[in-house]
N, C-alpha and C positions, 0 to 999 in steps of 0.2 A: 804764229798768231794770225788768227783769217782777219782779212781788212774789213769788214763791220766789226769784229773788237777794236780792233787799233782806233778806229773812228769814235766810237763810244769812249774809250779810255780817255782818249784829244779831248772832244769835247766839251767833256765834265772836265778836264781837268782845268781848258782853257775860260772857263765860264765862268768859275767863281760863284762866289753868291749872292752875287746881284742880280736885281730883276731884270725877268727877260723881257723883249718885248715883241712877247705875244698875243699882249692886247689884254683889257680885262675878261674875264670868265664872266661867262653869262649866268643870269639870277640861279637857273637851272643847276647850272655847273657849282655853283658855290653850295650847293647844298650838301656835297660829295664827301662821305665820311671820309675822312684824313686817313684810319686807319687802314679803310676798304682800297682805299690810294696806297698805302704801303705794301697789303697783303698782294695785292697788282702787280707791284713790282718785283715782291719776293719772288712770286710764282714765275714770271716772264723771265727773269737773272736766271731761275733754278732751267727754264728749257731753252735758254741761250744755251748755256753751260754744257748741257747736258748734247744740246747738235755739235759742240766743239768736243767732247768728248768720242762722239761717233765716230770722229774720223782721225782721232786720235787711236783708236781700239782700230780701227781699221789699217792704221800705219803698222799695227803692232801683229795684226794677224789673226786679231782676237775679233773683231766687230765686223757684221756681215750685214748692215743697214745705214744707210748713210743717207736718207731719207729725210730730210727735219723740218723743224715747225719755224726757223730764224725769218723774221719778217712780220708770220702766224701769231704771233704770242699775244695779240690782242684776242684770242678766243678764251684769255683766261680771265675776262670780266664775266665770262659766260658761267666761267665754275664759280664763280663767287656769290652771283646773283642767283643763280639755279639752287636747288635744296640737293641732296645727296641722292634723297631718296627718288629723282627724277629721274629714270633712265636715258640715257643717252648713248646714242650711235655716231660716230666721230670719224672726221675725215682723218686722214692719216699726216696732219700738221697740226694735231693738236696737243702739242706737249704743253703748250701755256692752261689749257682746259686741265687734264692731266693733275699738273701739279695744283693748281688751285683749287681744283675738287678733293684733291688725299689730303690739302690743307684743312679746310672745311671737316674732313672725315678723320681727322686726325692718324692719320695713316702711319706706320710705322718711319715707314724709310722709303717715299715716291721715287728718289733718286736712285736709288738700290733698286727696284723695281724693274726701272728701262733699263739698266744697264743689264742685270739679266736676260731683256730681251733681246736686248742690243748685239747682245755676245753669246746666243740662241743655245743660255746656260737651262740645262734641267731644274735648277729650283726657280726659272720664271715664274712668279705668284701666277701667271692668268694662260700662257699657251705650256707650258712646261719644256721652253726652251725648241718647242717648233715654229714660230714664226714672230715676227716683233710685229706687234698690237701693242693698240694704248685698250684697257682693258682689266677690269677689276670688279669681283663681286660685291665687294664692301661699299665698291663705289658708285654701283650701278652702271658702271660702265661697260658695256657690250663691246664685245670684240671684234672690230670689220675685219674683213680683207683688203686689199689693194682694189679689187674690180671699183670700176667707175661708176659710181651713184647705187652699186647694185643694194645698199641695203637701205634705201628712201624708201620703196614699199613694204618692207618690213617695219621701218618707222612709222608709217601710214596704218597699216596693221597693229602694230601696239600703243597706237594712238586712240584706233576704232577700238578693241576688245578691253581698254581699259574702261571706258562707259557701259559694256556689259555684264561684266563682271557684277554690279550690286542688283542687278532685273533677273540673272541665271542664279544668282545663286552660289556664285562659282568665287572661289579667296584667292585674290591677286597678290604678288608677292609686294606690289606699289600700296601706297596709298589712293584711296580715293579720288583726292585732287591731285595726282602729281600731272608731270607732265613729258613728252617726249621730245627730247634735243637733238635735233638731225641737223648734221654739219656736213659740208662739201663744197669743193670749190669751182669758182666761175666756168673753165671747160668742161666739167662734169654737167653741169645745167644743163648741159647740150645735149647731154644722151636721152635714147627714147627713155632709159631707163626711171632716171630724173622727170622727165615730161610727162610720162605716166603715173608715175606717185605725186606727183605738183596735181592732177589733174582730178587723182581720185581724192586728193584732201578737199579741191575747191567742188567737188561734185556732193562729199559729205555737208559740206560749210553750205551749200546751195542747198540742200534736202535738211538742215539744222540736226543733223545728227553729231551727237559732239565728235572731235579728231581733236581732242587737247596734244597739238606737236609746234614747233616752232624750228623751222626750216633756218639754216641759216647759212647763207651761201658765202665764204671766205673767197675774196676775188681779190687777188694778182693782178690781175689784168694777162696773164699767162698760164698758158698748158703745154709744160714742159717747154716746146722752140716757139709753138705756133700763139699768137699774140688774141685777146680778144679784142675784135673791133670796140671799139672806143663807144661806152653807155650802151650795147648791147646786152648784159647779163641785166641791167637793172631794167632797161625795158620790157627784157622778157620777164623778168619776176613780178613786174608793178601788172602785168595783163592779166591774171592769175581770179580769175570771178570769185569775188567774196572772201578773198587772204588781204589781211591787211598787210602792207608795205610800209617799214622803216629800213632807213640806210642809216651810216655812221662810219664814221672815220675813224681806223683805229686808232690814227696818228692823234687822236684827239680825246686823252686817257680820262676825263673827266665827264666830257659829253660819250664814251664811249659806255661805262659804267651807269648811267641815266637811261640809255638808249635803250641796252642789254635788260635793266631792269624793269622797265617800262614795257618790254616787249613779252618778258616771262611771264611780267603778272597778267597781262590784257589777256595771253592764254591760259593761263592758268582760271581768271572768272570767268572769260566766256565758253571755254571751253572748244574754241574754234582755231582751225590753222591759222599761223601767219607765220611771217615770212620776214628772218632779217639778213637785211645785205651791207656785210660787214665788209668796207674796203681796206686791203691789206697790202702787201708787199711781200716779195720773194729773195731773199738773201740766201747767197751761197748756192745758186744752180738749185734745178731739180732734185738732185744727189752727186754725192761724192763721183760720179763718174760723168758728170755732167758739164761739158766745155762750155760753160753759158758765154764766152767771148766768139765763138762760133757764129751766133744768131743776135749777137747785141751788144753794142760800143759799149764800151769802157767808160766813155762820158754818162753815154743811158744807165750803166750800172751804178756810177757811183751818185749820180745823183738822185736813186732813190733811197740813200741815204738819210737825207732830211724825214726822211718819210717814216722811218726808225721807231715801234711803238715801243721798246724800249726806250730809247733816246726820248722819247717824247712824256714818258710817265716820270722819268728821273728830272726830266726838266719840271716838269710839274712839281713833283714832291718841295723841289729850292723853291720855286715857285710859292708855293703855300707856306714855306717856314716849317714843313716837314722834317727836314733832313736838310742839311748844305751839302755843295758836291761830293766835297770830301769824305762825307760820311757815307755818300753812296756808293761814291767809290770804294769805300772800306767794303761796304757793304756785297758790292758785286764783285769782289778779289775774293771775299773770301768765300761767296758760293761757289767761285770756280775751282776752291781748294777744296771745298768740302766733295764736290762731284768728283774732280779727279782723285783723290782718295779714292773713294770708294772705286773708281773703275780700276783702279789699280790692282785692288781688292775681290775684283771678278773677273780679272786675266787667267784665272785657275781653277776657274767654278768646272765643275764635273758639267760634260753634256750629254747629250743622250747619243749612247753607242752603238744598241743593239734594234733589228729593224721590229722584233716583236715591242720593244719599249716606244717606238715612233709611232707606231699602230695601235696601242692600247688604249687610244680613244673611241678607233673605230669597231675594235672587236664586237663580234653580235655575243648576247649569254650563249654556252653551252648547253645549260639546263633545259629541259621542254618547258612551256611560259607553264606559270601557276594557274590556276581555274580561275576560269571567267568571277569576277566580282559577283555573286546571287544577289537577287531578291527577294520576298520570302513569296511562297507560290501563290498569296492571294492576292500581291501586290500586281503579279506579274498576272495574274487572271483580270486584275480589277481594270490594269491597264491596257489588256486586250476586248474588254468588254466582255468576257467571259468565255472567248473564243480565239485563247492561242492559235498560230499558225500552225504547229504540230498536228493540230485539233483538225486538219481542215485537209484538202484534198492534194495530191502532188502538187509540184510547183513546180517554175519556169526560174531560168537562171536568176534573170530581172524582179522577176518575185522573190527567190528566195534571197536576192539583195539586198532591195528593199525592206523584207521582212526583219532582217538582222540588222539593219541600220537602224530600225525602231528601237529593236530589243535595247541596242546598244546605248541608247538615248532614254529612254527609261530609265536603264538602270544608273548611267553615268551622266551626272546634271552637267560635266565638264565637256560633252560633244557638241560638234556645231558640222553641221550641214551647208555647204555652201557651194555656190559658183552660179554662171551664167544658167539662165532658167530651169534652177531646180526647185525653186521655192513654188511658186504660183502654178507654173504648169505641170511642177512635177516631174522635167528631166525630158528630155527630148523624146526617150525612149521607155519614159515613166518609171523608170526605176528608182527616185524619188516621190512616184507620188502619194500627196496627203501626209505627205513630214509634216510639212509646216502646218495645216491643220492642226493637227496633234500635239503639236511641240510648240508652235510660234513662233514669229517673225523672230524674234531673239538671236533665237538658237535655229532655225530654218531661211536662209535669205538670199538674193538674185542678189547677183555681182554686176556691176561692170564687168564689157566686152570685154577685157583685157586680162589675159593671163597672167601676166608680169604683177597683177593687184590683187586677184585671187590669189597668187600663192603669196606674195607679201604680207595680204588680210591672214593668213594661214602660219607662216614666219613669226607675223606679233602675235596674234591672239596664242601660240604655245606659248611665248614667253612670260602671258598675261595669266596664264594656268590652266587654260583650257587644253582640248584634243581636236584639233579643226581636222575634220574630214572635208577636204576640197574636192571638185567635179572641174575638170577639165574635159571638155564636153569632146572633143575632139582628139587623137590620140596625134596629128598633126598639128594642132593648136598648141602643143607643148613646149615644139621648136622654136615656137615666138618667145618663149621664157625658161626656158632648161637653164642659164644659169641663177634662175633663182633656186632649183633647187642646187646645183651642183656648185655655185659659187657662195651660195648663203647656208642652205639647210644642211647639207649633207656636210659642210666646213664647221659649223657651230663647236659640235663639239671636239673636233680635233686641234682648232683654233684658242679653247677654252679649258683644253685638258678634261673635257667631260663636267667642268662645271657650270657651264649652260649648257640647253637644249631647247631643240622645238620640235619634238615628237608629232607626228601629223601621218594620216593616211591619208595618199593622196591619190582620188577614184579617178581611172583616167577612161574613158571608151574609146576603143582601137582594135585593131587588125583589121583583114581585111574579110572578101567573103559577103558584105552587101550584096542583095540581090536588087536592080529597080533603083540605086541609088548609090552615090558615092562619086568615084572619081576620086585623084590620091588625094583630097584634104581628107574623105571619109571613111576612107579605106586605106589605113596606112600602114605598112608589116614591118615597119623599122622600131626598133628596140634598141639600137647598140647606145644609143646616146643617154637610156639608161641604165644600162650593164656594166658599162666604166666607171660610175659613179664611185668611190670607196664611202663602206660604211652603206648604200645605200638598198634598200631591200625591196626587192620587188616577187610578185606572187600573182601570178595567173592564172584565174579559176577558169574549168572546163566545164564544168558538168554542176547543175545545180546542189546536186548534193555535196560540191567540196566546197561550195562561196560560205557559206556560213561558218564552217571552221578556219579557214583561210583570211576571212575578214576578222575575225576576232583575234586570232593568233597578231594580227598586223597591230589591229588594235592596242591590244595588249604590250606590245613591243614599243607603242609610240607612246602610251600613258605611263607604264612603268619604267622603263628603260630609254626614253627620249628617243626613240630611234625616226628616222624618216623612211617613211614604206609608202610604194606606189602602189595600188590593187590596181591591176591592167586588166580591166573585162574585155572579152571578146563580143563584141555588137552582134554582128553576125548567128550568132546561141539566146542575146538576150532572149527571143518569143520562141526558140525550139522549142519542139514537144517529141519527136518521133527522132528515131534512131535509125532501123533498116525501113523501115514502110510505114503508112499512112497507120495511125493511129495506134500504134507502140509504145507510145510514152517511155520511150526508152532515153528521150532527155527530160523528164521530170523527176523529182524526186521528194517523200517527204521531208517538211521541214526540220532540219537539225535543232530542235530546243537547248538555250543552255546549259541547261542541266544535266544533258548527255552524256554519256561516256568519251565519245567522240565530237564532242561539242567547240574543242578547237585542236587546229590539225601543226603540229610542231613543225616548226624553223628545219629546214634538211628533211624532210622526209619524204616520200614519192607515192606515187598510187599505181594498182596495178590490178589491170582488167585481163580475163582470161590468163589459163593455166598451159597454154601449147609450149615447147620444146627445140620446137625449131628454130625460131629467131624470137629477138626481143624487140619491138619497133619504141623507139624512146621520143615522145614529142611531147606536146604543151598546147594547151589554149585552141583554136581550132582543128588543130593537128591531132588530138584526140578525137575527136567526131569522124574526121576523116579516115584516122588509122582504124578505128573501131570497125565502121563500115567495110575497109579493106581486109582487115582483119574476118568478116565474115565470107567475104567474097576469097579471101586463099583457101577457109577450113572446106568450102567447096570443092576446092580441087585438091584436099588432104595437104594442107601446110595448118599447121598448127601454131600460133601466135602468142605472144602475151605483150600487150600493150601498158607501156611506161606513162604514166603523166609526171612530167615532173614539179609541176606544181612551183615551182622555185625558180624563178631564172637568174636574180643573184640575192644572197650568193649560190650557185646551181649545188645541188644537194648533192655533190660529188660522191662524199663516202656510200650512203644507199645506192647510188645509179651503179658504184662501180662493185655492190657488193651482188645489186642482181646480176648485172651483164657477168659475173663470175660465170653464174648456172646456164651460158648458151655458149654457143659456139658462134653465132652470127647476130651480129646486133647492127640494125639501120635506123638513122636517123631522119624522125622524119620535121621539117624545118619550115615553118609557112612564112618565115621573115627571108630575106636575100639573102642570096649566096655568099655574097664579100660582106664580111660584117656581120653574119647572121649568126644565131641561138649555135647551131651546129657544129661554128667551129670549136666555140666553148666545149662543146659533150664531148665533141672526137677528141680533143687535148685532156681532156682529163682521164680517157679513160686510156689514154696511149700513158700519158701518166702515171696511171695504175700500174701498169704494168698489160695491161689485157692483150691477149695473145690471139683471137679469135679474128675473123671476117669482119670489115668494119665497112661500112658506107652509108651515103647521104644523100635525099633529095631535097631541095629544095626551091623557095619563089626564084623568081625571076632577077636579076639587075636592074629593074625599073620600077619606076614610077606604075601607079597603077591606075587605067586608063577609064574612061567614063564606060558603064555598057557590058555587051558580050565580049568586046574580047579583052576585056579583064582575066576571062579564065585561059588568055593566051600564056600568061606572064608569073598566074597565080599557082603554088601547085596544087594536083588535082588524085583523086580517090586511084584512079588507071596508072599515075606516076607511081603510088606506092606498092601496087599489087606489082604491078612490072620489076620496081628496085626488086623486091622481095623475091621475085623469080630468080633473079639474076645473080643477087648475091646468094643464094642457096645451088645455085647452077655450078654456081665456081667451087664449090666443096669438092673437097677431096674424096676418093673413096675409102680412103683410112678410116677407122673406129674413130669416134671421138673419146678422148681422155679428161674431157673438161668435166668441172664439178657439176654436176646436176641435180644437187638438193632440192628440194621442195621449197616452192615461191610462196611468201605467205604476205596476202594482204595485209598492211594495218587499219582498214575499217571493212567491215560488211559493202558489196561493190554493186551499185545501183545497174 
């Protein structure tokens, strides 16, 4: 028995049902349904119960989270006062919220629920036994991870895209009025992460655009050893421009229930942030493996005892003539029968055994995507003004971006355009411009500096129905926020078992190759930080002619299939025009209409320029341009080439690459990211993989940072690096015949 039970059991028993004296309840407090007092209580006993059970399942073998909400159980005035249909994002101690929400929702069995996740069984209703969330589609509840504050911008985000949802046009899965419940606690506050979504709600509330969210910060006064200074968390939350500020004791179950409910509705009519800061108390260590005698007397322990929101609503209940002790103690003996039941009951639940069954959230479809959504061709005329792109002269990468980002907005009222100056000026390098023209503030709009808000703005507005296409303007500016995608987006659905998502492409401008500008924030050749990702899909257009199927294929993969995909432009290509010499237009190309045959370009596939023999050079993204050009400069001296794009860098289109490289005897790869960490080493392992038998080698950038100026091209690789590899690995050939297969290479599109 952990000593907060044994203390709770004393208590009540020593108490009797005489009045306390706690003083009279104030006018406020008397008005407090007696029942709304009970269901309080039921809910708080059921995630007592249910933290005593965790490390019961844990003694047995069975329980692999020991994490709990004993202290927290004042977050369950929040499920009661809240409607169902509110979504809500929940700190990882909210088992009081939890069970008073599936009450409300008349849930089958809440208690059965955690313990499946507890005991990371495969029939968990909400992750399928991969990870313990509080988390339920019935209940509206979204699934977090552990990471610290990281899904306040996502709450910020489905707080913003619920007020557009009735201007676009676009059917939210919420109601109209609901509203967004973000929960977390006092040393979370601390992060940038926190600081940035506090900032962009008071920036929305300051520009009167509604963020119907209610922040509610559950404070300990501790994080994990480290203690918060003393009225620190409420100073910072009362500074917050234009979020209204309430506090509330949870030890204060009547005034707490008033507080709670008073803070919903004010957001729910104004439709503006605010902010409640719930004071709470931590029982039982951070978790099960947590020495909390380490960091803090035994007198400091036991006396925040008193402080018990448990203890304190049971006392209330005698209080009002609710309940006498006796009956609540019946009452909370026999929740703990009813919980340990049931865990008993799930000591033998099936878990997941095999690694394709762990991964089957993340898998991408096998099938090629289905054809672009049509419109009917006057619609598509009418909304060109009579002058498709098709209709009109070659195009530049940026243009034909651009253009496809229209199409794709016409025809789908559920796209949104967004990030730092794409709206007004149209994108640093105009590859947004005259969206918003066209489309409107709505659905075209300037973000806040901050990345961590744009992809959060991108995070809610999928889950609110839309297809946010984000602009991360900088392919360096990512690094300020890559765990939004890899700790929120690309986690959703494997967190959910596939039953949420936030499908999103997310445009990012990167590599290197500036001429006259850059220095490493703008010229950056590092990728690996999105290649790890799992589940996550990235695609690198080279050449104008493959952005427009590349981009819709993403599309399509984020609308119908929830998938999260980066389209990583190369800057450097955006205004090419010429290929070998001045006025070649050998980087333009007509626009791809959707109605094409090759109108979008399949998941794994590759592209492949010239039919030479002797080697295969396989790159991506600048490394096309470059190879191409080298590739003209070897058929000079009779080497005959055929140049790979791959198009895909994950998942990298292993099966195609390693079905061409079959047909050569020497294949080099050419790699404009780093050597440690770079595209390259991915290729060469897959095709060693394969089994490929042939000459293998690689060039590429540099191990550094990439510096302001000329000698950038010290560091970067360059056109003479890849004629030389290609010498050389053709040098080392044998004079033996070759015996490799040499079939015929056949593009899959017409090759610009």
């Amino acid at each position: 028995m952990e000593t907060i039970d044994e203390h709770f059991v004393r208590r009540l028993s020593e108490r009797g049902d005489h009045a306390s004296d706690r003083g009279p309840a104030t006018l406020e407090n008397r008005r407090t349904d007696l029942s709304t007092l009970r269901h309080l209580f039921d809910a708080q006993a059921q995630s007592r119960h249910l933290d005593f059970a965790a490390r019961w399942l844990q003694a047995q073998g069975k329980g692999y989270y020991t994490i709990g909400s004993a202290g927290h159980e004042s977050n369950a005035a929040l499920g009661l006062v809240s409607r169902v249909d509110d979504p809500a994002l929940l700190h990882y101690r909210a088992g009081g919220f939890y069970a008073a929400r599936a009450r409300a929702a008349s849930s089958d069995n809440p208690v059965r629920d955690i313990l499946l996740s507890l005991t990371s069984a495969a029939s968990d209703p909400m992750s399928g036994g991969r990870h313990k969330v509080f988390g339920h589609p019935r209940l509206s509840i979204i699934p977090q991870t552990s990471t610290i504050s990281s899904h306040l911008p996502r709450a910020v985000g489905l707080a913003y895209a619920l007020g557009l949802g009735p201007g676009t046009g676009v059917g939210s899965p919420w109601p109209e009025d609901a509203i967004v419940l973000c929960s977390f606690g006092d040393a979370s506050a601390n992060h940038s992460t926190a600081a940035g979504a506090l900032n962009a709600a008071a920036y929305l509330v300051h520009r009167k655009i509604p963020c119907p969210v209610l922040f509610v910060c559950e404070d300990n006064g501790i994080g994990i050893s480290t203690k918060s200074p003393g009225e620190w968390p409420g100073a910072a939350l009362q500074c917050l421009p234009g979020l209204s500020y309430r506090q509330v004791d949870g030890a204060d179950p009547e005034a707490l229930l008033a507080v709670s409910a008073a803070s919903v509705a004010a957001v729910r009519e104004s439709r503006r942030a605010a902010v409640l800061h719930l004071r709470t108390v931590r029982f039982m260590g951070h978790a099960g493996s947590d020495a909390e005698v380490a960091y803090r007397s035994r007198s400091e322990i036991l006396a925040d005892y008193a402080r018990d929101p448990l203890l304190a609503t049971a006392q209330a209940l005698v209080d009002r003539g609710v309940m006498s002790a006796a009956e609540v103690l019946d009452t909370y003996e026999h929740v703990r029968l009813q919980v340990m039941d049931e865990a008993k009951r799930v000591l033998d639940e099936d878990r997941l055994a095999t690694r394709e069954d762990v991964m089957a959230p993340l898998a991408l479809p096998t099938a090629a995507p289905s054809a672009p959504t049509a419109i009917t061709d006057e619609r598509r005329t009418a909304a060109w003004a009579g002058r498709p792109p098709e209709a009109g002269s070659p195009m530049t990468l940026a243009q034909t971006i651009n253009a496809t980002l229209a199409d794709l907005m016409i025809t789908h009222p559920e796209a949104l355009v967004f990030g730092e100056d794409v709206a007004v000026k149209g994108g640093v390098y105009g590859v947004t411009r005259a969206l918003r023209k066209r489309f409107g503030g709505l659905r075209v709009f300037d973000t806040l500096l901050d990345e961590q808000t744009i992809l959060g703005v991108a995070l809610g507005a999928a889950l609110a129905g839309f297809v946010p296409i984000p602009e991360i303007q900088y392919l360096a500016y990512l690094h300020n926020a890559e765990d939004q995608l890899r700790g929120e987006a690309a986690t959703l659905r494997f967190f959910s078992n596939g039953q949420y998502q936030n499908g999103m492409v997310v445009r990012v401008a990167g590599l290197a190759y500036q001429r006259g500008f850059g220095g490493h924030f703008h010229n950056d050749n590092s990728v690996a930080v999105l290649r790890d990702i799992p589940g996550l899909v990235l695609a690198v257009p080279s050449h104008p002619a493959e952005a427009p199927g590349l981009l819709r294929t993403c599309f399509d993969l984020a609308r119908r299939d929830g998938r999260v995909c980066v389209f990583l432009e190369p800057i450097a290509r955006y205004h090419s025009r010429d290929l070998l010499e001045d006025g070649d237009g050998g980087w333009t190309a007509p626009y791809v209409a959707p109605d094409a045959a090759e109108a979008s370009t399949p998941l794994g596939t590759v592209g492949l320029f010239g039919e030479g023999r002797d080697v295969l050079i396989v790159t991506f993204g600048n490394g096309v341009h470059l190879s191409r050009r080298a590739a003209a400069t070897l058929a000079d001296g009779g080497v005959a080439s055929t140049v790979l794009d791959l198009r895909w860098l994950a998942p990298l289109p292993a099966e195609a690459l390693t079905r061409v490289a079959a047909g050569f005897d020497a294949v080099l790869v050419v790699d404009e990211t780093r050597r440690t960490g770079g595209v390259a080493e991915g290729v060469l392992a897959a095709l060693v993989d394969s089994g490929y038998g042939g000459r293998l080698a690689r060039v590429a950038s540099a191990d550094s940072f990439i510096p302001l100026g000329p000698a950038a091209e010290t560091v970067l690789l360059g056109e003479t690096e890849i004629v030389d590899a290609v010498r050389e690995l053709l040098a080392s050939s044998t004079a033996a015949p070759s015996t490799r297969d040499t079939r015929t290479i056949h593009d899959d599109r017409e090759r610009p």
